[in-house]
BABALO-966447 format. One record per residue: z, x, y of N, C-alpha, C in turn; residue in three letters. Coordinates in steps of 0.001 Angstrom, whole numbers, plus 524288, in hexadecimal, padded with zeros to 5 digits. Layout:
<pts>
ZXYZXYZXYALA;...
</pts>
This chain:
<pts>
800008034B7FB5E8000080000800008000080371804D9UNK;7FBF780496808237FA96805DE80D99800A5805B28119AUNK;800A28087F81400804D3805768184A805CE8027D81C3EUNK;800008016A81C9B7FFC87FB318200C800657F6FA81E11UNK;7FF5D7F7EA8186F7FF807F2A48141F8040B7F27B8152AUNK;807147F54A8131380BA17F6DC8121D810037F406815B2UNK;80E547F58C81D7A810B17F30F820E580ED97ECA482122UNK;80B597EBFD8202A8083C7E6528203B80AF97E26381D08UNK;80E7E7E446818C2811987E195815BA817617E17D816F1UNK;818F77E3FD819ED81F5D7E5A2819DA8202F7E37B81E0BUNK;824177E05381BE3827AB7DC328204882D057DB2481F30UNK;82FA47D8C382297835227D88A820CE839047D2CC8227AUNK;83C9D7D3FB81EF483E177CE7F81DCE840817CB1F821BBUNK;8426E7CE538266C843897CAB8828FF83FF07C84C82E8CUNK;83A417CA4182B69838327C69D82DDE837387C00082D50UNK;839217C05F827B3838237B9E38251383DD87B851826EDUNK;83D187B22882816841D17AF5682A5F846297AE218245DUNK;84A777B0AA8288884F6E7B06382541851757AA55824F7UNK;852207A862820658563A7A30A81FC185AA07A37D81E61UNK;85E4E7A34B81F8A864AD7A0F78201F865F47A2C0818DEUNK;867377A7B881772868D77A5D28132286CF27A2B181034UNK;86BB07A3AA80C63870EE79E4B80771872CB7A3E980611UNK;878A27A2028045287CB67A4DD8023587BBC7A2997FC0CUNK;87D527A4357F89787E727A2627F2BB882067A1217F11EUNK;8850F79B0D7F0C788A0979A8A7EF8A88CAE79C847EB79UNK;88ADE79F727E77788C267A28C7E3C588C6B7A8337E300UNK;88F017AAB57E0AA88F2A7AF937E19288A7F7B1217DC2DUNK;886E57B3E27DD0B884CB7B4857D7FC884057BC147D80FUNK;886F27BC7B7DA5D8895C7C34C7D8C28859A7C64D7D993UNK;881EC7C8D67D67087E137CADB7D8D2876CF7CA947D989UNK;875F07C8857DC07871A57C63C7DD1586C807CB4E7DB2EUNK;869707C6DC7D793865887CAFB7D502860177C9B57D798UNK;85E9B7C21C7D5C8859397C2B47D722859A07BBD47D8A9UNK;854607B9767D9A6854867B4D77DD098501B7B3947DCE0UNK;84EC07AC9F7DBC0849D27AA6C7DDE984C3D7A6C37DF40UNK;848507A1A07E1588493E79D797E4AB84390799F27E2A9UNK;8454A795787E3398422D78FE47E1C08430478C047E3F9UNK;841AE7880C7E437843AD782757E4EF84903782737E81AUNK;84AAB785297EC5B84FE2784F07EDDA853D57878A7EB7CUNK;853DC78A697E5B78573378C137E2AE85577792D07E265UNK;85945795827E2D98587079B737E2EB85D4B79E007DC3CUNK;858DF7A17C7DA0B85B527A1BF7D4DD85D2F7A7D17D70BUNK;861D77A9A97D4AA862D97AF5C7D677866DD7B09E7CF1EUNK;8641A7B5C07D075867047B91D7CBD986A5B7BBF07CCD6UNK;86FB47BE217CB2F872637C1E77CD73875E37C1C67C813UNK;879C17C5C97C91787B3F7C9367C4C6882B77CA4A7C80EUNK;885F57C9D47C30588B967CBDC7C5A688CE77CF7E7C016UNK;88CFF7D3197C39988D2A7DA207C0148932E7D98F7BE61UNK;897307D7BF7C1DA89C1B7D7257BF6289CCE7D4567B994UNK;89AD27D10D7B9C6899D47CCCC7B530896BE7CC717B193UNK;8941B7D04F7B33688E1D7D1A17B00588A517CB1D7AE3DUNK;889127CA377B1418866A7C5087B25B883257C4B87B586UNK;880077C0B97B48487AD37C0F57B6E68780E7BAC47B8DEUNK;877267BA047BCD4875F57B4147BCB88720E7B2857BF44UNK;870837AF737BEC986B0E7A9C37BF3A86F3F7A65F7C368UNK;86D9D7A5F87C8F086F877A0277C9CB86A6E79EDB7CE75UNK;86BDB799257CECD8680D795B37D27F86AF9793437D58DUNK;8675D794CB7DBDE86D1B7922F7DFF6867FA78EDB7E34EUNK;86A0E78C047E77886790788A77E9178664478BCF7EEBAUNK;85FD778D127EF2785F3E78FBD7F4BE8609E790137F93FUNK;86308789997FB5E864B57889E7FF03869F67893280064UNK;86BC4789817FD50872A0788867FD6A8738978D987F9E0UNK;8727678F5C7F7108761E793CC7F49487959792357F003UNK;877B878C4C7EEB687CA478A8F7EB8687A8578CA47E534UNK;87F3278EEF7E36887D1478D407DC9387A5B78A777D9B0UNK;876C978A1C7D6D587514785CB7D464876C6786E07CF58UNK;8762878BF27CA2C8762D78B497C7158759F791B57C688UNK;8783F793907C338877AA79AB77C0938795879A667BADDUNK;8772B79E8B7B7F8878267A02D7B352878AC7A5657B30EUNK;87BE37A8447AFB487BD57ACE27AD37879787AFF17AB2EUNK;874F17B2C37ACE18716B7B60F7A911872757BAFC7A5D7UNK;8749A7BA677A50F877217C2BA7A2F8877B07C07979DDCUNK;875647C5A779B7A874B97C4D07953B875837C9DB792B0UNK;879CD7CB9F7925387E3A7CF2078FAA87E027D37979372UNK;87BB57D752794E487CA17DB8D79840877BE7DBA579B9EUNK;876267D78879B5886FD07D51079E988739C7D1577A200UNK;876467D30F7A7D7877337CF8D7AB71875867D1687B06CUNK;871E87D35C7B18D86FDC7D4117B68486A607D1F17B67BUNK;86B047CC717BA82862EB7CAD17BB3D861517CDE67BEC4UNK;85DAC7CD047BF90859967CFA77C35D858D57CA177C7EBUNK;852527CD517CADC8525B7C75C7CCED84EAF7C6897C9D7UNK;84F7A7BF4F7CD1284CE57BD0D7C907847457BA317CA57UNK;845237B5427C82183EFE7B3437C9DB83E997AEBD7C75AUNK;83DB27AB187CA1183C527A42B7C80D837357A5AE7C585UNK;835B87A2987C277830777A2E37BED082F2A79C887BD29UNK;82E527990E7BF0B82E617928F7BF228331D7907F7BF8CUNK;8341A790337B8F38387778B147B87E83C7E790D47B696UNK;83CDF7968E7B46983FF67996C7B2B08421D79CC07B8DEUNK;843FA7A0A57B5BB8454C7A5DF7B9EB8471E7AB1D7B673UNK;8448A7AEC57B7B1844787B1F67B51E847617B5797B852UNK;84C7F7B93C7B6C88517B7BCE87B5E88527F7BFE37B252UNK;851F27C6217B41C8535B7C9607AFC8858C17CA837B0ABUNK;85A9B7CC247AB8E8606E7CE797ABD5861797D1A87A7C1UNK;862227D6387AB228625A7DB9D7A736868CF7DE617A90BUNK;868887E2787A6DE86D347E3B27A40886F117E6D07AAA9UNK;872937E6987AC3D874007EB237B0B88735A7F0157B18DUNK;86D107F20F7B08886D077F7357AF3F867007F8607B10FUNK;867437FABF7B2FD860F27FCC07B5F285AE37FC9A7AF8CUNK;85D8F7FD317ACAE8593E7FF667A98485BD77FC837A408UNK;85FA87F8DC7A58785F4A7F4437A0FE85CED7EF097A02CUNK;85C9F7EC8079BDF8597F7E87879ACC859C17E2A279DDDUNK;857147DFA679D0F856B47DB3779F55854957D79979D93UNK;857027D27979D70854E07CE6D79A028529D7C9AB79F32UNK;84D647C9BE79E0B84A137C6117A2BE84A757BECE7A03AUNK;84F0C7BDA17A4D584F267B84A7A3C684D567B4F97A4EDUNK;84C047AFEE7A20B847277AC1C7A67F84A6F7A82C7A494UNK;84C4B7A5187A8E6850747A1377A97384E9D799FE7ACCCUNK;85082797617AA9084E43791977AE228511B7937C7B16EUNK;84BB4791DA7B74185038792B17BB168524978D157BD97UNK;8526E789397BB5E856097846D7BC6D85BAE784A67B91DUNK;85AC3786437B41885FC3785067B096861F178C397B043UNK;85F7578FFA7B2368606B793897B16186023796047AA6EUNK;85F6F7939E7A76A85FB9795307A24685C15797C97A2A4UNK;85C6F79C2D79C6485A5A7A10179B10854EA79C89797DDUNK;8515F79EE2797D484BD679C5479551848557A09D79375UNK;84A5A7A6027927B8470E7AA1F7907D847DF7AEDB792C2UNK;846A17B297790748486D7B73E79320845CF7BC9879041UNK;845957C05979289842EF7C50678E03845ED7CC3A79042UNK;845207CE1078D69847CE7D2F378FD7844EB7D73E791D8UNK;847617DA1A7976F845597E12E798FB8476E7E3A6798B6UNK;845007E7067953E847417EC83795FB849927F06C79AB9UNK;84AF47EC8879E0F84C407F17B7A45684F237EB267A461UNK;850B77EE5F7A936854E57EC177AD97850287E77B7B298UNK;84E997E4217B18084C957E0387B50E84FC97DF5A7BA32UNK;84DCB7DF9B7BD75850DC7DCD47C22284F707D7F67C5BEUNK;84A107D6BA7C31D848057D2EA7C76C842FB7D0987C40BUNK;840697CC5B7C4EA83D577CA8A7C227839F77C6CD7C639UNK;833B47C6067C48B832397C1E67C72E82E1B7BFF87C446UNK;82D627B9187C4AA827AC7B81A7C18A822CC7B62C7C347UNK;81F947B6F87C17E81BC57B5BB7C43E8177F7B2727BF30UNK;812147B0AB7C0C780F267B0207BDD980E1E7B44A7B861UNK;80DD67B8407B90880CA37BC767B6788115C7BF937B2B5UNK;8152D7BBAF7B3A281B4D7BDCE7B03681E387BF047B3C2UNK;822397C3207B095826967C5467B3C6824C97CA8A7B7EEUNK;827087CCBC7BC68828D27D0C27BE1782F107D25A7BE00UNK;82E4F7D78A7BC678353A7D6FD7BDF78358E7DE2F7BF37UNK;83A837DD4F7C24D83C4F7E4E37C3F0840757E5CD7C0C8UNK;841167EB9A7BF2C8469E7EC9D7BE3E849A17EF437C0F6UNK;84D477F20C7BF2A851657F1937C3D584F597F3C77C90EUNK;84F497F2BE7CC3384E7E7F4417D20F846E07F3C27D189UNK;844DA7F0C77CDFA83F277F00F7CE2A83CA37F5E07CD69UNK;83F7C7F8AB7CBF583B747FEA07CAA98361C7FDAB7C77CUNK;837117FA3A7C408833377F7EE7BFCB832EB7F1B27C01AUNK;82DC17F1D87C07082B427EB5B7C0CC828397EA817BA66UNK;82AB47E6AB7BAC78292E7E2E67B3B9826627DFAC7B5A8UNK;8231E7DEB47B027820887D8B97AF8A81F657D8517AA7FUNK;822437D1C67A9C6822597D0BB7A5758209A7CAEF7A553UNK;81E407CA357A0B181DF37C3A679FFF822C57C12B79EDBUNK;8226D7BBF679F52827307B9E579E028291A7B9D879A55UNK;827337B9FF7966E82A307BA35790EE82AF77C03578F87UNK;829367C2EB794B782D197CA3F793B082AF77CD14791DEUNK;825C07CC707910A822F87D26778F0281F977D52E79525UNK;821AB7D91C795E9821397DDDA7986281CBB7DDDB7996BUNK;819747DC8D79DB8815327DDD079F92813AA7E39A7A336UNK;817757E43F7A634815807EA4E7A7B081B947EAA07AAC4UNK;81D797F24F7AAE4820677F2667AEFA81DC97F5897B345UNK;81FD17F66E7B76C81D937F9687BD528215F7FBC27BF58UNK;81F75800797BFC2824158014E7C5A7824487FF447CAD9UNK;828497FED07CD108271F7FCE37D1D1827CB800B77D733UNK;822FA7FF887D7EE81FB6805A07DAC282273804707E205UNK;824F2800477E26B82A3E7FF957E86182E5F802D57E637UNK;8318D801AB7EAD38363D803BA7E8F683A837FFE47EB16UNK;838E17FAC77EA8283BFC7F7307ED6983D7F7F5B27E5D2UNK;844A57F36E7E674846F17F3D47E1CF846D07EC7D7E11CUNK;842DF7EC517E0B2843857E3E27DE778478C7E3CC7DAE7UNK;84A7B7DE107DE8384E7C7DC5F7DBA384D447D4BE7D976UNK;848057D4427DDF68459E7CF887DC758418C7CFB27DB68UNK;83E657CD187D97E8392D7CDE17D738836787C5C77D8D0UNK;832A67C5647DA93830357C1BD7DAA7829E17C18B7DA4FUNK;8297E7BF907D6AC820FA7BDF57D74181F957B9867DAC2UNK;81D177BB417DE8681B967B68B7E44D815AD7B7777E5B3UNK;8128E7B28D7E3B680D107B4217E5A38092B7B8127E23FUNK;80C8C7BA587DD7A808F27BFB67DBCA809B97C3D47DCE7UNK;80F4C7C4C07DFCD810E97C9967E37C8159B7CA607E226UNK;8186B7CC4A7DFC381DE57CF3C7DD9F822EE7D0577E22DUNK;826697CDEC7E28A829AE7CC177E72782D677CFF97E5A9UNK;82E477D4067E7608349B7D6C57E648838FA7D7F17EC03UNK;83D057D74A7E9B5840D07D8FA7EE2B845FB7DC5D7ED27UNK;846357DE667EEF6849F07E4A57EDC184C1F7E8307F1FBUNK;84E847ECF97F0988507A7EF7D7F44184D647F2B97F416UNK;84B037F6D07FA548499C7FB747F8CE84DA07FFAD7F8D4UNK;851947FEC47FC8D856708027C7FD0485A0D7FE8A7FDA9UNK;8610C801947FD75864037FEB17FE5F864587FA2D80333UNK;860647FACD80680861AF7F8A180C3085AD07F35080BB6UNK;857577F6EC8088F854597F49F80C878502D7F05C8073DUNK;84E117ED418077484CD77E9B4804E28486E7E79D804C7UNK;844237E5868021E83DE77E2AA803B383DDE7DF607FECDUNK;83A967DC3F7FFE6838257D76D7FC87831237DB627FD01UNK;82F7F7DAF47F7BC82B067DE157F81B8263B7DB2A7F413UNK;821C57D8607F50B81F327D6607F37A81C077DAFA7EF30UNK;819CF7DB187EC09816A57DE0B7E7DD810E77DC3D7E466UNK;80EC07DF5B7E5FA807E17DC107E36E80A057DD9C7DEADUNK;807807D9617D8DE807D07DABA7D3F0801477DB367D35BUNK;800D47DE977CE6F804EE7E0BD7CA81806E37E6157CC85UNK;805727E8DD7CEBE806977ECA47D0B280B157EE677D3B2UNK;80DCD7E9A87D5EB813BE7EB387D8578139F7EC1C7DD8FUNK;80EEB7EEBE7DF5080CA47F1127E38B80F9A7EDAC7E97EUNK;812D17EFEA7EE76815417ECA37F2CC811057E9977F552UNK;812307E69F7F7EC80E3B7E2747FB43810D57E02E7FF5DUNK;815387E05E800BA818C87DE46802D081E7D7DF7E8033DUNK;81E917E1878071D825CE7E2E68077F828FB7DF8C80BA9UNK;82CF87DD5680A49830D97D93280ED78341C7DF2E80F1EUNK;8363C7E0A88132683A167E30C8149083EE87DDAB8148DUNK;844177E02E8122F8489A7DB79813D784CF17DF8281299UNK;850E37DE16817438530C7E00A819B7859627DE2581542UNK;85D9F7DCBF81965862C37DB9481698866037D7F481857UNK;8682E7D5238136386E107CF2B817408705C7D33281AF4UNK;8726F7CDFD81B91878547D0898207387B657D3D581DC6UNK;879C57D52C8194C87F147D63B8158B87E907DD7081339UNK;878387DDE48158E8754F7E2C281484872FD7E42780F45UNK;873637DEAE80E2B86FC77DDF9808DD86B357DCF0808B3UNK;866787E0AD806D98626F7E0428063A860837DA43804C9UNK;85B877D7A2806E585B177D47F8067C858697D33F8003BUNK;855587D88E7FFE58528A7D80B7F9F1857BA7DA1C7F4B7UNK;85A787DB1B7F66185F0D7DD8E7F46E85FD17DA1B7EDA4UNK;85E6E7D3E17ECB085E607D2D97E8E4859147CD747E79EUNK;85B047C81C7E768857957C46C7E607852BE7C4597E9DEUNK;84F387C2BA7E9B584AC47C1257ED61846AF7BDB97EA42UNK;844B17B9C57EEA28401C7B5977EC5483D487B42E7F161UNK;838B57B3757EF51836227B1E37F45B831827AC567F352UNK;835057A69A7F53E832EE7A4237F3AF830547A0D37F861UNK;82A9779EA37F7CA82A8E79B8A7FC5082A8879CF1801DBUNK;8297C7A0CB8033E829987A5AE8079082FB47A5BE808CBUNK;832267A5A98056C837727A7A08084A839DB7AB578030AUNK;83C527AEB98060D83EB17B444802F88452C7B12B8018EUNK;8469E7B3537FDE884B3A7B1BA7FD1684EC87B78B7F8D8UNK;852C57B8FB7FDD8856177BE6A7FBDA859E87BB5F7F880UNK;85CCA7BE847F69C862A27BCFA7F43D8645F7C3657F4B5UNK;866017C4537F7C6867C17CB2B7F72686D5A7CC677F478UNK;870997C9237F6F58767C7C8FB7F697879C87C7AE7F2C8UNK;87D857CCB47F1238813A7C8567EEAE884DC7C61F7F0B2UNK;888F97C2A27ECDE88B427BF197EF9388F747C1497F409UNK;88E417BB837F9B788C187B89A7F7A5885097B8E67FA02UNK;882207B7E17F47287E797B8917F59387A387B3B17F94DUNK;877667B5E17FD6B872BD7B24C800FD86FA37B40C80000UNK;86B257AFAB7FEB7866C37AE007FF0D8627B7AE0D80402UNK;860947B2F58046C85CEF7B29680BC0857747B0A080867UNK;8571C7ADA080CA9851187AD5880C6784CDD7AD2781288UNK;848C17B05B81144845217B15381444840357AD058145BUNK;83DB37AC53818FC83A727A80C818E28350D7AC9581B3DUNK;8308A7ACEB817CD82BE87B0FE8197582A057AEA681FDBUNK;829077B304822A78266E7B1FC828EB821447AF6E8273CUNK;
</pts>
């Protein structure tokens, strides 16, 4: 990419209008990954004290609870983020360990129940689906997967950024990630497939709290961006595109 291309794409987040965020009336400990639908925002997060791992669905507007389950399955309690796929939602949860396994769950996302699942060999952190199957990163996105849904291994990649995805989304045909590049500083970064190749960088900055805004969940539905950075108690920002 040229460096006019380069500037021709790079913009930053607080140019899109900020809305009032929601707080989360629940504490859900540590916030992994996040989409949004119909008014309802699904978030994954993980409590390392307890070694537990959870699925819940809160209501966009209000923050209120709707409904969570437990995902951790014996020394598999850390999800990643996660990705609506119709009527399911697909969540990996691998073992607390950079270079341990992970079992990729695909769950109703109304009743939350388990409906299939298959295993990776690495540490997953993030997942997204698209027409064409799965994408997913592992830890800090060094390596990009793709797999079909029923889990056979279509190719891995390196990932030739150095921005560390902690969310992963397919929008349009274009690979949605959001991550840290350093402790301070943060982007939402669009990606041509198959190749991985940048196309788009959001610069985004930090809460009041000096928390990176890409720091954990991200979705971008409907032209509006939606963070979850925080833990508890954790808010919900969302951005509306200029």
């Amino acid at each position: 990419m040229t460096a006019i291309l380069w500037l021709a794409w790079l913009a930053q987040l607080d140019t899109w209008k900020a809305l009032p965020p929601v707080t989360l009336q629940t504490d859900v400990h540590h916030v992994q990954g996040i989409d949004v639908e119909g008014g309802v925002l699904w978030v994954s997060s993980v409590d390392k004290r307890a070694l537990k791992g959870y699925l819940s669905r809160f209501d966009v507007r209000t923050g209120k609870l709707l409904a969570q389950v437990e995902v951790q399955e014996g020394a598999r309690f850390h999800p990643g983020g996660l990705t609506l796929d119709g009527d399911s939602v697909w969540i990996p949860v691998a073992e607390y360990d950079r270079d341990g396994p992970t079992t990729m769950q695909r769950r109703d996302k109304k009743t939350l129940a388990l409906r299939g699942q298959f295993p990776v060999e690495d540490h997953i952190g993030c997942v997204a689906a698209g027409t064409d199957g799965l994408i997913g990163g592992n830890w800090d996105s060094k390596v990009l997967y793709r797999w079909t849904r029923a889990g056979v291994e279509l190719s891995r990649t390196p990932n030739p950024g150095r921005t560390s995805y902690q969310d992963l989304k397919l929008v349009r045909g274009e690979l949605l990630g959001s991550g840290n590049v350093s402790a301070r500083e943060g982007a939402v970064e669009w990606l041509r497939l198959p190749d991985f190749q940048l196309l788009k960088r959001l610069e985004a900055g930090a809460t009041d709290r000096g928390v990176p805004y890409t720091h954990e969940g991200m979705t971008l539905r409907n032209g509006r961006l939606y963070l979850l950075p925080e833990d508890a108690p954790s808010r919900l920002f969302t951005f509306v595109a200029p």
